[in-house]
N, C-alpha and C positions, 0 to 999 in steps of 0.2 A: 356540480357535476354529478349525473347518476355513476354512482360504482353498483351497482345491482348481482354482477355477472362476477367482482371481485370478493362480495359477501359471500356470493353463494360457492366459488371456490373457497375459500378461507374456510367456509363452512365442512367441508369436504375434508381439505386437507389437515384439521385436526382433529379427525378420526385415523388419519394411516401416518401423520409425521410428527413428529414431539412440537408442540407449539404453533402448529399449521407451515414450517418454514425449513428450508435444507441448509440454512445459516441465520445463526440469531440476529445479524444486522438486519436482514430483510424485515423483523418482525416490526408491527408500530407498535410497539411494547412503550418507549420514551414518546411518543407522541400521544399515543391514543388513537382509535379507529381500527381498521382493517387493510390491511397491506394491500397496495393495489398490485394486481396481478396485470403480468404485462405481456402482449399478444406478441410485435413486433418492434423495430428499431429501423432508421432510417437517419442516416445523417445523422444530423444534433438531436433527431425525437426520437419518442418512444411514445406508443399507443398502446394502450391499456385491453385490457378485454371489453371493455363496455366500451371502445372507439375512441374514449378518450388520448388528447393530445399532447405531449407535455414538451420543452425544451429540457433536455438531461442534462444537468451536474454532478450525474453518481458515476455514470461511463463504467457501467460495472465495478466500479469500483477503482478506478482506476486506468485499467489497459486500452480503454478506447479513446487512443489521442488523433486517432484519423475518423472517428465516430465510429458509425453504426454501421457495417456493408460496406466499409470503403470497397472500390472494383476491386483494387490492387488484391488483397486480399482475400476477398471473394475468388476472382479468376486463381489463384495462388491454391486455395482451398479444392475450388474444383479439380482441379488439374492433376493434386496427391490422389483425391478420390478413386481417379483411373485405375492409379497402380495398387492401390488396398489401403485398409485403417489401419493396421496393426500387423510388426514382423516378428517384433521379440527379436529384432538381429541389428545388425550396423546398415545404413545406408547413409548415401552419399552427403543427403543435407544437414546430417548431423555433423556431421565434418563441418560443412559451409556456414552454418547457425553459430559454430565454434569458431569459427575463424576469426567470423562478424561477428560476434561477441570479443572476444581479444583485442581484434583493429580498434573499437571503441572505446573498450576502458583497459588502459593500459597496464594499472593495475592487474589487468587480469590475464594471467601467463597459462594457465591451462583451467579448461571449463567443466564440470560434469550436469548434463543433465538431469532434471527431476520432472517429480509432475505438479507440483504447487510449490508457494511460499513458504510453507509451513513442513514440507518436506528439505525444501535448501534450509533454511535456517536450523534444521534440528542435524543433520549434517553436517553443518560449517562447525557447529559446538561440539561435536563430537569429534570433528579432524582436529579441531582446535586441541582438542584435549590428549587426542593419542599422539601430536605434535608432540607438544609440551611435555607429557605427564603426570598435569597437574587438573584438578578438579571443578575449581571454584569459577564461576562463571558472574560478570559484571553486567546488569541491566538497566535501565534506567524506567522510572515509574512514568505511568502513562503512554509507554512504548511499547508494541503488540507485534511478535514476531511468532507468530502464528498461535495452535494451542500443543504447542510443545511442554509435556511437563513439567518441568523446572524452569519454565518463561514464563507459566501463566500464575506470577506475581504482579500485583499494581498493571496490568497487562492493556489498562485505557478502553477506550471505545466500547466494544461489546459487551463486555462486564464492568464495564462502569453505569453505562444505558439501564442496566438489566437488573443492575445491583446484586450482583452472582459475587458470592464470596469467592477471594483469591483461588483457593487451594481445593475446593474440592474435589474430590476424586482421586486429589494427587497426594499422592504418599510423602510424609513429612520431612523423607531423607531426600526427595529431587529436589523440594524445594530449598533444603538447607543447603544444598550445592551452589543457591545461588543468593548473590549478592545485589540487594537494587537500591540503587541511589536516586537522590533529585536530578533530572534534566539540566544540563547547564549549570551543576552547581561544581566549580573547579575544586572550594575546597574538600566537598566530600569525597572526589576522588582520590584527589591527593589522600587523603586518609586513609582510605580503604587501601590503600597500593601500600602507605608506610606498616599498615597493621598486616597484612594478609599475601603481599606482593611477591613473596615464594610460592603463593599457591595457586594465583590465578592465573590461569591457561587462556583467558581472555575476554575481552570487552564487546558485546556486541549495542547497535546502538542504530536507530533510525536517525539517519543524517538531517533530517527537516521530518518532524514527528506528523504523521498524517493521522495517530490513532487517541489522543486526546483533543483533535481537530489539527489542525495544519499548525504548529511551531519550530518555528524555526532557530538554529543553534546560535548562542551566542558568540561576538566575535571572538575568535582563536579556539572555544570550546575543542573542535575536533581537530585542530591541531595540538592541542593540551594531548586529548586523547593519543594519538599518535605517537607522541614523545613518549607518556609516561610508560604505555603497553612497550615499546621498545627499548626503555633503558631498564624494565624488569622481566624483561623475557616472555612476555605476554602476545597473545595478538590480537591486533583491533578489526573487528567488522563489523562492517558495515553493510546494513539491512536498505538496501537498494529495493527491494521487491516492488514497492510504491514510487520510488524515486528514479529509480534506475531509469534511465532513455525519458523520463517523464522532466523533470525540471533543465534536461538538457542533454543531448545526444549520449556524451559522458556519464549521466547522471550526476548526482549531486557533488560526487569526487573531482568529477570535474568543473563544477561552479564552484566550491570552496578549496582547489587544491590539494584533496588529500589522497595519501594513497593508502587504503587500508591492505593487512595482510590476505586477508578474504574480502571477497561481496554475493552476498545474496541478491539473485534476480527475480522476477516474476514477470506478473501482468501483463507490460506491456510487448516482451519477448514471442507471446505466443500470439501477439493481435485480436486478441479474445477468446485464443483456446488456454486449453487447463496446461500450464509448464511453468516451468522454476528451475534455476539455475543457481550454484556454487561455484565457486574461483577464484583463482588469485596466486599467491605467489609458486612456483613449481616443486619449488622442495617441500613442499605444506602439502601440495595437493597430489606429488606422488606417494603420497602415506597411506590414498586411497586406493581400495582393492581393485583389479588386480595389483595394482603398481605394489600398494604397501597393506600393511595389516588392517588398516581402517576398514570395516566392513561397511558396503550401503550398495543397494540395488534396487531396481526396479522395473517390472516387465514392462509398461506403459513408457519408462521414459524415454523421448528421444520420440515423442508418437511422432509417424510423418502428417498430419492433419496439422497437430501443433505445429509442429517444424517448420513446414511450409507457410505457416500463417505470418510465425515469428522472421521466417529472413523477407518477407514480402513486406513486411512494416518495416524493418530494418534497413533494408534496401530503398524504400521510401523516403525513411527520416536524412539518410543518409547522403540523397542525392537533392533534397528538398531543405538545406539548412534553415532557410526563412520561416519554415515554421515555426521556430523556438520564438523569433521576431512575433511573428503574429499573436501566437496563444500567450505572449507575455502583455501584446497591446491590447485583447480583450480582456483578459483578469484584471489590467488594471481599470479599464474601464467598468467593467462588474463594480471595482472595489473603490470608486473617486469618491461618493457622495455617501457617508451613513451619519446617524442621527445620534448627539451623544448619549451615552451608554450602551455602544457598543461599539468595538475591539474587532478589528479585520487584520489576521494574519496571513500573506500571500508571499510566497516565492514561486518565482515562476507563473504555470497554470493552476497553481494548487493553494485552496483558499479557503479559509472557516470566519465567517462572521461572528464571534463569539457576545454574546450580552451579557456583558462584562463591564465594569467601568474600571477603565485601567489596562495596560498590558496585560499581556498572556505569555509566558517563558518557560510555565510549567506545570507539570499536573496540579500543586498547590493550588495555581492561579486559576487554567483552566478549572476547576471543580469549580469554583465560585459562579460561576454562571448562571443566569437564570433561566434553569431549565425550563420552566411554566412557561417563561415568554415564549423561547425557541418552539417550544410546542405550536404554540398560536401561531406565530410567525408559518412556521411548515407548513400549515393546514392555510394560512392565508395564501402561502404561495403556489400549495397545491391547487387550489380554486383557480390559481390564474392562470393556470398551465405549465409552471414549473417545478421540475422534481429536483426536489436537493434530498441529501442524504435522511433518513427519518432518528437523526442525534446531533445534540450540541455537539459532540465531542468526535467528526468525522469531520472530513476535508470533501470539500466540492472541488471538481474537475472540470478545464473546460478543455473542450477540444478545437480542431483544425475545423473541423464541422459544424463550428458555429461561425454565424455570420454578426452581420453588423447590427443588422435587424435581430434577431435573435437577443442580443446584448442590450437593443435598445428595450425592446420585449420585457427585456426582465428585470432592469435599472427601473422601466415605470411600474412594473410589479412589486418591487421592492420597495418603492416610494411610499405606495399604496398603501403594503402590508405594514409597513413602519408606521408610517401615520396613524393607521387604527390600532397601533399597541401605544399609541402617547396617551 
């Protein structure tokens, strides 16, 4: 493929932006080359600036589980246009986005809007803590809940890619507020709860980890969770942002039965625009201001652009159950046939081929990977028209918007690209 028109942007954009990139995932830093720069989106593609074509399993990242321009969406989008971008005040669909957000995860008794991920979750740690009274915050290594200070330990994916040490910038004392353990590992919970368990205000945790690639929890893991945060006065949340409406209308609480005391939303909430969401149980969540002392605001949240995009997906997912059916018969299709020495972890739509030999449970495991190949691997399958994420250590997505064809497209892709890494 000519990228010509991607060089010479990249070229450009690192003279005005740190790195040529407005997020370090976008960069090929763990691949090699130059980020392809991309014009538009249609369905399952994406077209590059040089015309090129791709089949996408990044979906932004997540939120496009109707693809690229669904109508619904689109007409949804227009339609706020009319009345303005921006109030700074209450209107109606914030209400209705709150509603539909509570009818689906039950867990969730009252909502506050935000404008990313990385805004709910710094949020929820904070309601969590003037809840409680207490300080100490539990995370798990290889899990990335946004770049909130005292998260960004072991924090996976971007700075693992990048090789960006844990803590910089962050001052020694946010970091000492927090506690991170192994993924799925029950006994070091337990531990940390017997040594520390008067002072931890609570557990946050990606339900099925999207940010050391797609891991999924071991059996009863997040019900361990559950127990333990409640018989020590703790509370447990749960980082929906990726998962939320993505591995099932419920999100992940509702495919493993758990009810955490908070959940973090995102992605797919706004349908591709920029929102994030906190909630959960009512007496937690009137502590936030006005209700209670908890301070957290924002003039953007609640934009009606977002708003409308998010009840337009919502209201989609909602009246279209079959989809969960669908996108779970093409990921497994993606994922029937790989070559050993290499490790495919899939719940739901959401999947990392890791090259690995042996399971994948946790950042130990994942790191083992052989980053060199996945490189190769990327740039083979970039050649053949498909864009997956530019890291071992990210999860591909598929959406409603890919077809059969599509699936079959990139199964012989895959073939392909494997074969010339034996």
């Amino acid at each position: 493929m000519n990228h010509a028109k991607s060089e010479a942007l990249f070229e450009r954009a690192v003279s005005s932006i740190p790195g040529g990139v407005n997020s370090p995932v976008r960069a090929f830093r763990g691949v090699g080359g130059t980020p392809v720069f991309m014009a538009r989106g249609e369905g399952s593609r994406l077209f590059d600036a040089d015309g090129n074509e791709y089949i996408d399993y990044v979906g932004s990242w997540g939120p496009l589980l109707l693809g690229h321009r669904h109508p619904a969406i689109v007409a949804a989008i227009e339609d706020a246009l009319k009345t303005g971008t921006s109030f700074g005040a209450p209107t109606e669909r914030e209400v209705e986005i709150a509603e539909a957000i509570r009818d689906a995860v039950p867990s969730i008794e009252m909502v506050r809007l935000v404008n990313s991920g990385t805004e709910a979750t710094m949020s929820a740690i904070r309601v969590a803590r003037g809840f409680t009274g207490r300080d100490l915050t539990v995370k798990f290594e290889g899990c990335y809940h946004g770049h909130v200070d005292s998260l960004l330990v072991k924090a996976g994916s971007g700075m693992a890619t990048l090789g960006i040490a844990d803590t910089a910038g962050v001052p020694a004392a946010f970091s000492e507020t927090t506690i991170v353990l192994p993924f799925n590992a029950f006994d070091a919970v337990e531990a940390a709860f017997r040594a520390l368990g008067g002072r931890i205000a609570s557990v946050i945790v990606e339900p099925v980890v999207g940010n050391m690639g797609c891991v999924p929890p071991a059996p009863g893991f997040l019900k361990m969770l559950s127990e333990i945060t409640a018989n020590h006065g703790a509370l447990l949340i749960l980082d929906e942002v990726m998962t939320g409406f993505r591995v099932a209308f419920g999100g992940a609480q509702e495919l493993y039965g758990i009810k955490p005391d908070l959940t973090t939303l995102g992605k797919v909430i706004g349908g591709g625009l920029p929102i994030g969401a906190y909630g959960g149980r009512a007496d937690v969540m009137s502590c936030v201001a006005p209700s209670g002392p908890v301070y957290q605001a924002g003039t953007l949240s609640g934009n009606p652009l977002a708003v409308a995009a998010g009840l337009a997906m919502l209201r989609h997912l909602k009246a279209h159950p079959g989809i969960y059916l669908d996108l779970d018969a093409r990921a497994a299709e993606l994922t029937a046939d790989v070559p050993p020495g290499v490790t495919v972890n899939r719940v739901g739509s959401m999947l990392t081929f890791f090259f690995h030999q042996g399971p994948v449970t946790d950042w130990e495991s994942a790191k083992r990977s052989d980053t060199a190949k996945f490189k190769r691997f990327f740039h083979l399958m970039l050649e053949r028209g498909v864009y997956l994420a530019p890291s071992q250590f990210e999860a591909a997505f598929v959406s409603a918007a890919h077809t059969a064809e599509d699936v079959r497209k990139t199964v012989a892709a895959a073939a392909e690209s494997f074969g010339m890494l034996a």
